[in-house]
C-alpha positions in Angstrom: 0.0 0.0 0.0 1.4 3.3 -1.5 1.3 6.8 0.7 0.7 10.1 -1.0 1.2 13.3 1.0 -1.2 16.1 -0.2 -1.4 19.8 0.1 2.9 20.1 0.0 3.6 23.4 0.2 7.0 24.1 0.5 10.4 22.1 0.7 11.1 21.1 3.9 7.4 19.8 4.6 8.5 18.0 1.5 11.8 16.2 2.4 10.2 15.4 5.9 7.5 13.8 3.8 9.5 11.5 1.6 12.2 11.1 4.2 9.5 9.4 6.4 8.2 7.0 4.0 5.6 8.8 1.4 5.9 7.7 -1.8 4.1 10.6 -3.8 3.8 14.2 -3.0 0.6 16.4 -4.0 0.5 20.0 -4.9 -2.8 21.9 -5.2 -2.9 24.0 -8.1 -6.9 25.1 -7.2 -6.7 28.4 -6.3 -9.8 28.6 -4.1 -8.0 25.7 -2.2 -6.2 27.0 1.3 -3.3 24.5 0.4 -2.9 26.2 -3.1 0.5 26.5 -4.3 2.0 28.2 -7.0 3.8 26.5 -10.2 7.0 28.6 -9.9 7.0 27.1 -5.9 6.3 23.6 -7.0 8.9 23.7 -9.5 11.5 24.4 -6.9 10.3 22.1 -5.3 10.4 19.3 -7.5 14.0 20.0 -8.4 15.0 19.5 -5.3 13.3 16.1 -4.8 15.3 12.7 -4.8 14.4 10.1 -7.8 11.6 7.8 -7.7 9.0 10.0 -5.9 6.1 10.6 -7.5 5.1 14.7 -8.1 0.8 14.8 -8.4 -0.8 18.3 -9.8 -4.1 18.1 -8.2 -6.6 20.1 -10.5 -10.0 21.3 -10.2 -11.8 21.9 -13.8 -8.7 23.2 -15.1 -8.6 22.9 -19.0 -6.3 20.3 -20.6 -4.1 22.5 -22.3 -3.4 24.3 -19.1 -2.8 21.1 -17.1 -0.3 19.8 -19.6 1.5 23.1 -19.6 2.1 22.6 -15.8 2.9 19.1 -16.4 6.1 20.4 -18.4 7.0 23.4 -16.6 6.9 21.5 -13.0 7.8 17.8 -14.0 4.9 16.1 -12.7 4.4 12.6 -13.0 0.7 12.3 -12.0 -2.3 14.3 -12.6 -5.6 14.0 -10.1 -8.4 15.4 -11.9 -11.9 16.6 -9.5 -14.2 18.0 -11.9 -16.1 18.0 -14.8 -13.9 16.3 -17.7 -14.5 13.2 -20.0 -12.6 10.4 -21.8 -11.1 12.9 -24.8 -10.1 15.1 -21.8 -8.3 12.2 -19.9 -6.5 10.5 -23.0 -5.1 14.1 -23.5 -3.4 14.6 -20.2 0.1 13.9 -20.7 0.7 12.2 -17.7 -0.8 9.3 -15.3 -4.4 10.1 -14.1 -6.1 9.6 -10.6 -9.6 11.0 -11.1 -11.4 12.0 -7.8 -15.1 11.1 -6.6 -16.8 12.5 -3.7 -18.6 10.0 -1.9 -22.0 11.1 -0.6 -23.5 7.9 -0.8 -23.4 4.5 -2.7 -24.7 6.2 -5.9 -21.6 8.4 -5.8 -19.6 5.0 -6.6 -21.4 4.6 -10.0 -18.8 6.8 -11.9 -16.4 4.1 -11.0 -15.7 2.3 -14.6 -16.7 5.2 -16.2 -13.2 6.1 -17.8 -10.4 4.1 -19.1 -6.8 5.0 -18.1 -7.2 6.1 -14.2 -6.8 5.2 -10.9 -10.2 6.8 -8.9 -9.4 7.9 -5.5 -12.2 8.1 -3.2 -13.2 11.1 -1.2 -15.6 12.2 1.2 -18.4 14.6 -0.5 -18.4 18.0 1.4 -20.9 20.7 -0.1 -18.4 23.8 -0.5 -14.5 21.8 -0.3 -13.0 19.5 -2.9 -11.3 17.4 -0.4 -8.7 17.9 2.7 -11.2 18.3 4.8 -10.6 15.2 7.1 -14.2 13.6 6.7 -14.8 9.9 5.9 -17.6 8.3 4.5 -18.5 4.8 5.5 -15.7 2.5 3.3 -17.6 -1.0 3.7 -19.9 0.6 0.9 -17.1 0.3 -1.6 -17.7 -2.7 -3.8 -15.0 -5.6 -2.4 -14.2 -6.2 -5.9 -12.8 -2.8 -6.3 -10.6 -2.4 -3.0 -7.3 -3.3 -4.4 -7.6 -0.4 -7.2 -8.5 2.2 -5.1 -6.9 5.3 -3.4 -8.5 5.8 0.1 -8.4 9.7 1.2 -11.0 11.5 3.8 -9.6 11.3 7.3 -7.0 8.5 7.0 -4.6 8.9 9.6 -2.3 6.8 12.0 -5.7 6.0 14.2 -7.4 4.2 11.7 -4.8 3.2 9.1 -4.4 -0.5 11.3 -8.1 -1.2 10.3 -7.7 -0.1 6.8 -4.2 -1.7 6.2 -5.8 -4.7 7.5 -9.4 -5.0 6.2 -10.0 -2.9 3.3 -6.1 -2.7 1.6 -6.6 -0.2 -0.8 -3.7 0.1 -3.6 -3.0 3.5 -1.8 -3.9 6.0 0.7 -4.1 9.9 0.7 -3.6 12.2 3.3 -3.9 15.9 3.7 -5.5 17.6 7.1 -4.7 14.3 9.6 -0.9 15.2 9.2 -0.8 19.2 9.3 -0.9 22.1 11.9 -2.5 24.2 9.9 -3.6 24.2 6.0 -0.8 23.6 4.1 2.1 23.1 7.0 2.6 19.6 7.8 3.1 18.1 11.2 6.6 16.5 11.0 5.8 14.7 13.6 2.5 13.6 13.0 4.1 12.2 9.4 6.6 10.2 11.4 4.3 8.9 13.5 2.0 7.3 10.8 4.4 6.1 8.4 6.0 4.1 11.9 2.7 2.9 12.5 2.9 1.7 9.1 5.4 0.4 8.6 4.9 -1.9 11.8 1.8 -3.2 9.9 4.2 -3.9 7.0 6.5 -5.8 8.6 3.6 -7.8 10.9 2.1 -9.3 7.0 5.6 -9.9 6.1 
């Protein structure tokens, strides 16, 4: 199970980040968002970053053409889309896609298998935020079929990763507000303190 670090907003939040165990880092490039940061600031940051880790542009109904410019410009690996945007609109991002769902209830799960091409991370629906909010919804209405596909974000944190390490294994988890101070400024410890939690459960299966 991978770990993706949202809302990364400047470098040393960053390091601490992948120095603790995350595999993926996520910049907000939503500019309504309270974790928005800049393409200029997330290019220095991904400069700086060591190989392998993967750089996510998390967009909110931002045209394609726009996206793929901040692809280039910031060397992103990863694009996770929340919005209004089809299959043309997918097939033309130049990069892997997650596309986001916000779960209100099971009828929010029917876009699943609607596109080719993505990963779907699942979110809890909140009526004015597009996610980091630190919600869940209830998981066990997640088909089982689809658990080991999945990225798991809405209030995952060290208190309840045991129970979703252990019953629902999603291919990855997201988190944003469990691990921060404030919006946007990550709780170094916090981070530790998950990703030990973690890795206990890791080496417990092993």
């Amino acid at each position: 199970m991978r770990v993706k670090i949202c809302g990364i907003t400047n470098i040393i939040d960053a390091n601490i980040a992948v120095n603790s165990g995350a595999d993926a880092l996520g910049f907000i490039f939503y500019k309504n968002s309270k974790r928005y940061i800049s393409p200029a600031d997330v290019k220095n940051i991904t400069g700086e970053l060591p190989p392998f880790v993967e750089t996510v542009g998390v967009f909110v109904d931002t045209p394609v053409d726009e996206i793929n410019e901040i692809i280039h410009f910031c060397n992103l690996t990863t694009i996770q889309l929340h919005g209004n945007y089809n299959q043309k609109d997918i097939a033309s991002v130049n990069a892997k896609v997650v596309f986001a769902i916000r779960v209100k209830d099971i009828d929010s799960l029917s876009v699943i298998n609607s596109f080719d091409n993505v990963t779907y991370l699942l979110d809890a629906f909140h009526d004015t935020e597009m996610g980091g909010t630190g919600l869940t919804f209830d998981w066990n209405i997640i088909p089982k079929d689809k658990f080991g596909k999945i990225i798991l974000a809405g209030g995952v944190s060290s208190n309840n990763i045991e129970e979703i390490f252990l019953k629902y294994k999603p291919v990855a988890v997201d988190l944003s507000s469990s691990v921060e101070i404030s919006p946007g400024v990550k709780d170094h410890q916090k981070m530790k303190t998950f990703f030990e939690k973690l890795n206990k459960l890791r080496y417990k299966l092993c």
